[in-house]
C-alpha positions in Angstrom: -56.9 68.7 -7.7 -55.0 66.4 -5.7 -52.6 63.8 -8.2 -52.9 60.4 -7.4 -50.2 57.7 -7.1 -50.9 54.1 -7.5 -49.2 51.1 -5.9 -48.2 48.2 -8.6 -46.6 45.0 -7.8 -45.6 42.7 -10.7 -47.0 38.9 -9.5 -44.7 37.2 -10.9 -40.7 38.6 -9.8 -42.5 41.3 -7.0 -41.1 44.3 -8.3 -43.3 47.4 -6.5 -43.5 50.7 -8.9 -45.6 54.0 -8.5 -47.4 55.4 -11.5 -49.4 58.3 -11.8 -53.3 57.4 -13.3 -52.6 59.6 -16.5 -49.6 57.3 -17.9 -51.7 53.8 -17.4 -54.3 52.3 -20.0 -57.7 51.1 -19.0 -57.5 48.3 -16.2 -58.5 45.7 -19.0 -55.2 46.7 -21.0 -52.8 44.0 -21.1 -49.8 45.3 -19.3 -45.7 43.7 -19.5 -43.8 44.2 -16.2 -40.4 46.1 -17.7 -38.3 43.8 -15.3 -39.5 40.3 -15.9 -41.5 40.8 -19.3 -44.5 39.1 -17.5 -47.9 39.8 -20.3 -51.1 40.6 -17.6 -54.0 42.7 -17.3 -53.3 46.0 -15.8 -55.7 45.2 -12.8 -53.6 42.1 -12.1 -50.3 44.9 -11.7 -52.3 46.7 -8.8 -51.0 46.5 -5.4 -54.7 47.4 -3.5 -58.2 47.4 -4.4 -58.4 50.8 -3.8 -55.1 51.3 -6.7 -57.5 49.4 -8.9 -60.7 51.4 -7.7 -59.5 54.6 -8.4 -57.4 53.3 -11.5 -61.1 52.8 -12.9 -62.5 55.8 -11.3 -60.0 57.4 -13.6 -61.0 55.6 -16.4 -64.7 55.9 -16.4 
């Protein structure tokens, strides 16, 4: 199997990151951008639909 990357992007300063499915929670998780210390749902931190899609795919 193929690993997937997914595409974040922190709303608040625009900081873009990769991460690999296996070292993020659940979508619903509430997730803290390590640059700006902004507190938001995972979901909100994902680039593209599809990032989230297969984020909860992964998470099923």
């Amino acid at each position: 199997m193929q690993e997937a990357w997914l595409q974040l992007h922190c709303p608040d300063c625009d900081k873009l990151w990769e991460a690999a499915p296996t070292d993020l929670p659940s979508p619903d998780t509430r997730y803290t951008c390590d640059d700006c210390g902004a507190e938001r749902s995972l979901s909100e931190f994902m680039k593209t639909t599809r990032d989230l899609e297969l984020l909860r795919e992964f998470h099923a």
